[in-house]
Every structure is written in C-alpha cells, then in structure tokens.
C-alpha positions in Angstrom: 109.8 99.6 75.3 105.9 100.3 75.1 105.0 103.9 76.6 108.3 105.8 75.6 107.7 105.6 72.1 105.0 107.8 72.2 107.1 110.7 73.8 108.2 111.3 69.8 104.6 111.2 68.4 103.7 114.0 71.1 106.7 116.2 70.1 106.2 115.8 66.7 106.9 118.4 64.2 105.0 122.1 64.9 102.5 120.0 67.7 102.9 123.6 69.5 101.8 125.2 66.2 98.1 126.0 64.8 98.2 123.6 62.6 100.2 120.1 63.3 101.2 118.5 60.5 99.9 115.0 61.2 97.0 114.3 63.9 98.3 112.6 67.3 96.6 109.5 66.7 98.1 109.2 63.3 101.6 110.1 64.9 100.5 107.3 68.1 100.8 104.6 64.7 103.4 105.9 63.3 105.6 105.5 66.4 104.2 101.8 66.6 104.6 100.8 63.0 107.3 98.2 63.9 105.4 96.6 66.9 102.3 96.4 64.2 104.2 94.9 61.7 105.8 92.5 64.3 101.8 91.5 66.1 101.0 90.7 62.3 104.3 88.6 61.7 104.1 86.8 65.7 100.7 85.8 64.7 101.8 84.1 61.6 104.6 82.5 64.2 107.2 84.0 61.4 108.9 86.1 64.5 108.3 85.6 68.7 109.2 82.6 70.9 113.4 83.2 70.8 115.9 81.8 73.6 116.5 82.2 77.0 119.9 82.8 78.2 121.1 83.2 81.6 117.3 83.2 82.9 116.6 86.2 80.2 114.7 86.3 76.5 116.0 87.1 73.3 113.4 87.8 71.4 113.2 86.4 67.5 112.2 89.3 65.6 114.5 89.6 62.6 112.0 91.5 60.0 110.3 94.1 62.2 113.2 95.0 64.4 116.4 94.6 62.6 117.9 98.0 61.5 117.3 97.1 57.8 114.0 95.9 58.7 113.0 99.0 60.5 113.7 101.2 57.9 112.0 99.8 55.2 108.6 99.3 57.6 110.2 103.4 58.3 109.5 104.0 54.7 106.5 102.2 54.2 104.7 103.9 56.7 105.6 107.1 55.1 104.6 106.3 51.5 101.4 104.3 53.0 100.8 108.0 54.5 101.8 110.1 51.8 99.4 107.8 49.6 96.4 108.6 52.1 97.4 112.3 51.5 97.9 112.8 48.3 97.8 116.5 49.3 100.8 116.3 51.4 104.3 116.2 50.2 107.8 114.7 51.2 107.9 117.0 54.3 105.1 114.5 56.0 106.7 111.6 54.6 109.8 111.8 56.4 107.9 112.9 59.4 106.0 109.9 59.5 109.2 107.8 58.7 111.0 109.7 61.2 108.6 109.0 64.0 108.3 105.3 62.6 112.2 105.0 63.0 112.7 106.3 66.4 110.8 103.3 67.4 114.1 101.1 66.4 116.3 103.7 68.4 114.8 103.7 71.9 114.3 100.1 71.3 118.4 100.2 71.2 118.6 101.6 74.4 115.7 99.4 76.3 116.1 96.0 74.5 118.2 93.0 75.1 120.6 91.9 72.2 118.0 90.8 69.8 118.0 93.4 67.6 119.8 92.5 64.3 121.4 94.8 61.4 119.7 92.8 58.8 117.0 89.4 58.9 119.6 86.8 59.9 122.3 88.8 61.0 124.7 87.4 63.6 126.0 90.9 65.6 122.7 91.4 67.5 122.4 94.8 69.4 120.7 96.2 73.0 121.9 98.3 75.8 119.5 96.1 77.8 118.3 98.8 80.1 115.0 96.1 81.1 117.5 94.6 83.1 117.2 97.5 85.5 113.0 97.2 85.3 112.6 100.1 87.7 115.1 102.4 85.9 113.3 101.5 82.6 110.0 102.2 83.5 110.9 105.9 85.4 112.9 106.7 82.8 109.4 105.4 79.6 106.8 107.0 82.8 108.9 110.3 82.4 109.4 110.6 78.8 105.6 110.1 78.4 104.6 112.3 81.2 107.3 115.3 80.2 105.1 114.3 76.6 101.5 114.7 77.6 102.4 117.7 79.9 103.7 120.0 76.8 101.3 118.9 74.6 98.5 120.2 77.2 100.4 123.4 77.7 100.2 124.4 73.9 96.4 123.1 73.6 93.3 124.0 75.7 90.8 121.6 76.6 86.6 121.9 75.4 85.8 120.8 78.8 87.4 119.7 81.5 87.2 115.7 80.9 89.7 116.3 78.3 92.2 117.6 80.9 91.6 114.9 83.0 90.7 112.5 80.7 94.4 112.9 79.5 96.0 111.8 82.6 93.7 109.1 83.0 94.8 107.2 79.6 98.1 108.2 80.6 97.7 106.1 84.2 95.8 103.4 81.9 98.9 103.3 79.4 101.1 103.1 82.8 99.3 100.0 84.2 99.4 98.5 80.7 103.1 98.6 80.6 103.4 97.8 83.9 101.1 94.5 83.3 103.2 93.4 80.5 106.5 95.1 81.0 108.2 95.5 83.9 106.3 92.9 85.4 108.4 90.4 83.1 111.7 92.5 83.8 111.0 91.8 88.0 110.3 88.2 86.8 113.9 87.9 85.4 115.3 89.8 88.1 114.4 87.6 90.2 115.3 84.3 88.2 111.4 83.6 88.6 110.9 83.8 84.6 109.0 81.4 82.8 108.9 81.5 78.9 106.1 78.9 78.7 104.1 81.2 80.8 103.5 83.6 77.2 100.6 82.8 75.7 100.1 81.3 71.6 101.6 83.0 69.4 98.3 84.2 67.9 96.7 85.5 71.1 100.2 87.5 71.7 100.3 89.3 68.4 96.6 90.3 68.7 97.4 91.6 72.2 100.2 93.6 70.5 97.5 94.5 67.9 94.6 95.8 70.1 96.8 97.5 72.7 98.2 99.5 69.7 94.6 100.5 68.4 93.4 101.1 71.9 95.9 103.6 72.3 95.7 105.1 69.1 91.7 105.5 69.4 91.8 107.0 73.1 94.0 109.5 71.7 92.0 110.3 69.1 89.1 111.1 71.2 90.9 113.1 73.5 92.1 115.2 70.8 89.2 116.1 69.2 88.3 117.9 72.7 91.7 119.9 72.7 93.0 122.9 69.8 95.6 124.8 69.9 96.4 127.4 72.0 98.0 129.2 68.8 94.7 128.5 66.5 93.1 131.6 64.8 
C-alpha cells in the first residue's frame, strides 16, 4: 500500500476542528514512519530483495514491518514528536503513534505474507489483496479521494490554486502509485515479473525516501493556502 495510508493522516483527530492537533504534513510522516524507517534500512541492504514464490515477491522486511517492529517505530514516532513539542502532551503522542500504526494494519490487508509478528518470526501474515491490482488500487484511489474530499469540505481555500492544486497532487500521488504499484501487481498477474528488474538496493530506498518527502512537502504547501472553515 502507498496512497491509502494517507486516508488516516487526513482524518486525523479534530482535522474538521479550528485547531487540528498535528499539521497534515506532520500527520503525511507519521502515517509513513515504517516505509521511512524501511528506505533507511533497504539502503543499508539490512531489509529488501526477499523470494519469489509462485511468480510473486515476499518482501524481506523483518524490522520495519513486523508487528513488534511496527510498534516500537509506532512509539518512536510519537516520543520523537512529543520531544519536538515539548508543549504537547500524551494526547499527541498516541495520535502520532496511532496514525504511525495504522500503517502496519492496511499493510495487513494489501500485503503478501511477508509481514512477521517479530524480526525472524516464522508465521508471516497478508491478506494479499495486490493480487487483485485493480481492486487494490480502487479500493487506496477511494480511500484517498473520500480523504482529500472531507478535508476540503471543512477548510476553505486562499485562492483557488489551492482547490485545484489539491486534486492535482492527488492525480500526481495516483500516477505515482500506479508507476510503482499496480504496475508490479499487473506484472505478476500476468506471470511477466522480473525481480532483477528492481533497481540497487540504495537507489530503491532513496526512491522510498524522496517520494515520502515529496508528499509530505506538497502537502504542506497546500495547507498553508487552506484554514478552517470552523476558525475564529
């Protein structure tokens, strides 16, 4: 999953409300705490590569993605955030460990088995819905889109690039996902995949890096154009 997890940053916690609790673009990292921690630890070569079986990867990524794994980098995020804001108590904590943590369960639902309860784990879990790469993508496009649309129903726009600007990084974040998504899921499908087609280690994790930041920044200048509806 890529675009669906930031359907939970968007409905975070009083979003609808004068004053959110944690900025989008903070809540856009939050949500992608695992996958940041897993582009650091691919580039290192400590997790990526895996195994094919039956034509389909499963991924090696024991640390970031294994349930014990995800909710330590879970609370990490939320004490890293909580030390940034030393203002703000244990209510923004487990927001941001919250929003950090739902990565891990839509991951469940999207992933092949290669999600471990703990770093070396045998019982690896995933519904495997990229097996159905249409389905998958509707159902990320959707969640993302059903997103975007309440948050610019409880904010108004400065001007109206910021309205359309919106829907533009959300057909950018679309082709992104469909680039290096679903385009792998059709590949599989149709028993055309080819794991040496992936490129080092290194340039993969920085790809996981910048994509990250890139949505994160976007964000952030598209909400500094938008306040509340519900602002004094």
């Amino acid at each position: 999953m890529l675009i669906g997890h930031y359907g939970p940053a968007v409905f975070d916690t009083q979003r609808g409300h004068a004053q959110p609790i944690v900025k989008l673009w903070e809540a856009f990292l939050a949500v992608q705490a695992m996958d940041l921690v897993a582009g650091v630890l691919v580039m290192l070569s400590i997790e990526g590569g895996g195994v094919v079986v039956d034509g389909k990867p499963i991924f090696h990524i024991p640390w970031s993605h294994s349930l014990l794994g995800s909710l330590v980098i879970s609370a990490a995020a939320g004490l890293t955030y909580k030390a940034m804001r030393k203002k703000d108590g244990w209510r923004e904590f487990w927001i941001i460990f919250g929003l950090a943590f739902s990565h891990w369960l839509l991951d469940l639902v999207v992933h092949r088995p290669d999600l471990p309860i703990y770093p070396g784990g045998e019982l690896l879990l995933g519904f495997a819905l990229w097996d159905l790469p249409w389905i998958a993508f509707a159902l990320e496009a959707s969640l993302l889109a059903w997103a975007f649309w309440f948050w610019q129903s409880v904010t108004v726009a400065k001007n109206a690039k910021y309205d359309w600007g919106l829907w533009a990084l959300y057909a950018f974040m679309l082709a992104i996902h469909f680039t290096f998504v679903v385009s792998e899921g059709l590949a599989v499908q149709a028993g055309t995949y080819d794991p040496n087609a992936a490129p080092p280690d290194i340039v993969l994790g920085a790809m996981f890096l910048v994509v990250i930041g890139v949505f994160a920044g976007l964000i952030a200048l598209i909400e500094r154009g938008r306040k509340s509806k519900f602002a004094d």
